[in-house]
N, C-alpha and C positions, 0 to 999 in steps of 0.2 A: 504493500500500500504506500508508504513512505516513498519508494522511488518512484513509481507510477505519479505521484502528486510531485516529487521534485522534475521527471522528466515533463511534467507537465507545467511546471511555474518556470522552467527554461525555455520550452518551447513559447510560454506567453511574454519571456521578456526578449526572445529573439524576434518575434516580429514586432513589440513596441521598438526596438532598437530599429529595425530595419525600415519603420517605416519612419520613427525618428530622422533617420539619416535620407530617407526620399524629403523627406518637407524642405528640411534644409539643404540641400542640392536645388531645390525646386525654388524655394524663395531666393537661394545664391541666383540663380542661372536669373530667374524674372526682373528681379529687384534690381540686381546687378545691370544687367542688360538696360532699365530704366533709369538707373543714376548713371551710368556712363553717356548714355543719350543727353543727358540733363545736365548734367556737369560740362561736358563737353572734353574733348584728348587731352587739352593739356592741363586743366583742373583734375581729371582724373587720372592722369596719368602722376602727380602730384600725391594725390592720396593713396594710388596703388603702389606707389612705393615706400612711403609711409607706414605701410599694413603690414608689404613685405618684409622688412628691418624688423616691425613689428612683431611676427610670427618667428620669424629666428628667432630672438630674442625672447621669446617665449618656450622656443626649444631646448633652448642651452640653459636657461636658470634654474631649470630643478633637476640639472646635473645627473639625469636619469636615471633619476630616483622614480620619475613615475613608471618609467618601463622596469625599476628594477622591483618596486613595489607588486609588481602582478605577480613577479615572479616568487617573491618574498612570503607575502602575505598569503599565496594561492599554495603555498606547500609548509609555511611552517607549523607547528606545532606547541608555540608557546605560551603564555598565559596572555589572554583578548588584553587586558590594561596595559602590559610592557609590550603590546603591540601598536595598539593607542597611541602610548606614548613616543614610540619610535615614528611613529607618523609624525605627530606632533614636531617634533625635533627636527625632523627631514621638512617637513610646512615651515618652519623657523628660517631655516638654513634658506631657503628656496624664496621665501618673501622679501628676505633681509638683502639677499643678492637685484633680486628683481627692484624692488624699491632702492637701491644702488645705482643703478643702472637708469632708473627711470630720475629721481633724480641729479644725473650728471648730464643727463637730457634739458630738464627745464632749469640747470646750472646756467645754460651756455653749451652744451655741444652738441644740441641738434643744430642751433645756430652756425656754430664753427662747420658744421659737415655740410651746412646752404652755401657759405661760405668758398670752401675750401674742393667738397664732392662734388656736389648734388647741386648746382647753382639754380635752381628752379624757384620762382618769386615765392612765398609764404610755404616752406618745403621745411623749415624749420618750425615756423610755430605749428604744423600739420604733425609732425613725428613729437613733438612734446605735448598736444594735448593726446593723442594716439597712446603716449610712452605714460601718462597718468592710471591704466588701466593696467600696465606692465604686473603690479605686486597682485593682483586679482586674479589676472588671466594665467598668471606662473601656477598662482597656489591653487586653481581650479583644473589644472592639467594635472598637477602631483594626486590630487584628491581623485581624478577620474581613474589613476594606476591605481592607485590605494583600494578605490571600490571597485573595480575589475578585479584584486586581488582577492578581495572578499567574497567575489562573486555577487555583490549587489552593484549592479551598474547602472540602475536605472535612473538613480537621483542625474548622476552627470554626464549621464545622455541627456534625461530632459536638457539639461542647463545647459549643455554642448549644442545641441543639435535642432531645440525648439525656441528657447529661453534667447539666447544671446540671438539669433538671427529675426526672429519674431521684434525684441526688442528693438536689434537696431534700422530693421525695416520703419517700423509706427513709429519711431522717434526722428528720423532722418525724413521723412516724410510730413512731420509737423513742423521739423524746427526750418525746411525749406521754406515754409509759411512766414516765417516771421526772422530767417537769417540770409546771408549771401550763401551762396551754392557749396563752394569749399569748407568754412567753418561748421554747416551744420550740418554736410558726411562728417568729419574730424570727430566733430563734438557725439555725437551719435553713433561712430563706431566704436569709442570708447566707453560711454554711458552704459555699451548694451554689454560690453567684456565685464566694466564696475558691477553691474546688476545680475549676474550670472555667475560672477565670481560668490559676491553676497550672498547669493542662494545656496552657494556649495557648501557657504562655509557657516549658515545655521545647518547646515544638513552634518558639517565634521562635529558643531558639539553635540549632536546625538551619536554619532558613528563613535568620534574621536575625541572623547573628552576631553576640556584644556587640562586637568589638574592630574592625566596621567602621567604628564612631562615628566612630575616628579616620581613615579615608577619604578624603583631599584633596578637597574639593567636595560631600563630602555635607553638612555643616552648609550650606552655601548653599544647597543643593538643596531644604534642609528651611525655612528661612527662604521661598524661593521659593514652595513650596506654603502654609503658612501665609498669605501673602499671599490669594490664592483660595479657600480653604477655607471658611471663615467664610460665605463667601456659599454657597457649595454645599449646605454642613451646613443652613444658616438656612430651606432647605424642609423640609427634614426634623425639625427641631424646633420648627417650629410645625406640622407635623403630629401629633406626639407629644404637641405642649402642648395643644394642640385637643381633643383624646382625653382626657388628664389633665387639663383645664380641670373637666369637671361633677365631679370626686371632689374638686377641691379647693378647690372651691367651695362644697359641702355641707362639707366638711369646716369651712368658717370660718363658715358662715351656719346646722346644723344641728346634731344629735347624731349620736354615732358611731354609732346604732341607724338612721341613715338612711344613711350613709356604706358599712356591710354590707350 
C-alpha cells in the first residue's frame, strides 16, 4: 500500500513539475517575444544582457552546493536537524557571496563595466537594479537542490517555474503603464526573482529551520560538502557559460541592436 501511494504522489508531482515547466517556456516564449517587440533591439538587447551576467552569476554563488545538495540530502542518512542545519550554513555561505557580489554592482562596477565592456547607454544602472535580486535568486537555486534532495520539489518548482515568470510578466506589464520601457523590464525582472526568492525562503523555515545552524555537527557537515561541491557545480556552469558565452560576447564586440 505504502508504495502504491508513494509511486502515486510521484507520478502526481511529475506532471505538476512538467506542466510547471510548459507555462513557463510558454509565458518565456509569449511575453518575451512581446517585450522584445516593445522595447525595441537595442533596449533589449541592453536588458538581455543584463539577465545574462545575471544568470551566471546566479550559477556560481552557491558554489554547487545546490547540485551537491541532491546528491547529499537524496542518500544521506543523518539526523533531519544537522541536516537543516547544514543547509542552513551552505544558504549563509551562498547569500553572503551573492549579496557581495550584488553589492560591488550598485558600488560602482556595473558602472565601471558600461564604462570600460559593455558601452551601451543605461547598461549599468540595468545590471545593478537586475544585481539587487542576486542574494534571492542564489538562495532560491541552493533551496531548489536542497528540496530535490529531499524529494519534495514542488514548493520550488512553483517558485521556479510559475511564481517568478507569472510575476514578472503582471509586473513589467503594469509598471510599462506608468514607466519608460527599459526601467520597468529592469525593475520587474528583478521584483519577480525578490518575490520568488521570498516564497522559498518562508517555505526553508518550515523545511529548514533557522535555529538548527546551531546543531552539533552541522557546521562540519556543511564544511564537508563545500569540499565536493565546486567540482559538481563546475559542469553545470560551464554549461550555462557556454549558452551565455554568444550574448556576451556581442555584447563586448557589437551594439546592443545586435545583442536584441
Amino acid at each position: 500500500m505504502f508504495n502504491a501511494l508513494r509511486a502515486s504522489s510521484e507520478r502526481q508531482v511529475s506532471a505538476i513539475s512538467g506542466a510547471s515547466m510548459a507555462y513557463s517556456q510558454l509565458v518565456s516564449a509569449l511575453f518575451g517575444g512581446f517585450l522584445s517587440a516593445y522595447l525595441g533591439a537595442s533596449d533589449y538587447g541592453v536588458l538581455n544582457l543584463a539577465r545574462t551576467i545575471f544568470i551566471v552569476a546566479v550559477a556560481i554563488t552557491p558554489l554547487g552546493c545546490d547540485v551537491a545538495l541532491i546528491r547529499r540530502l537524496g542518500s544521506a542518512a543523518g539526523e533531519p536537524e544537522q541536516m537543516a542545519g547544514e543547509v542552513n550554513w551552505l544558504r549563509a555561505i551562498s547569500i553572503a557571496l551573492a549579496a557581495l557580489l550584488a553589492g560591488a554592482c550598485l558600488a560602482g562596477g556595473a558602472n565601471a563595466l558600461e564604462a570600460s565592456v559593455f558601452r551601451y547607454p543605461h547598461f549599468g544602472w540595468t545590471l545593478a537594479v537586475t544585481a539587487l535580486a542576486l542574494p534571492f535568486a542564489s538562495d532560491m537555486a541552493l533551496l531548489y537542490g536542497a528540496c530535490r534532495g529531499l524529494r519534495q520539489p514542488l514548493p520550488s518548482v512553483i517558485a521556479t517555474y510559475v511564481l517568478q515568470p507569472t510575476v514578472r510578466m503582471v509586473l513589467i506589464a503594469g509598471l510599462l503603464l506608468v514607466m519608460d520601457r527599459l526601467p520597468a523590464a529592469a525593475v520587474g525582472t528583478s521584483v519577480s526573482y525578490i518575490a520568488a526568492g521570498l516564497f522559498m525562503m518562508l517555505v526553508a523555515r518550515r523545511v529548514f529551520p533557522a535555529h538548527t545552524v546551531r546543531v552539533p555537527g552541522a557546521a562540519a557537515h556543511a564544511r564537508a560538502t563545500l569540499r565536493f561541491a565546486p567540482v559538481l557545480g563546475a559542469a553545470m556552469l560551464a554549461t550555462i557559460f557556454t549558452r551565455a558565452l554568444d550574448v556576451i560576447s556581442l555584447g563586448y564586440f557589437t551594439a546592443s541592436e545586435d545583442v536584441g
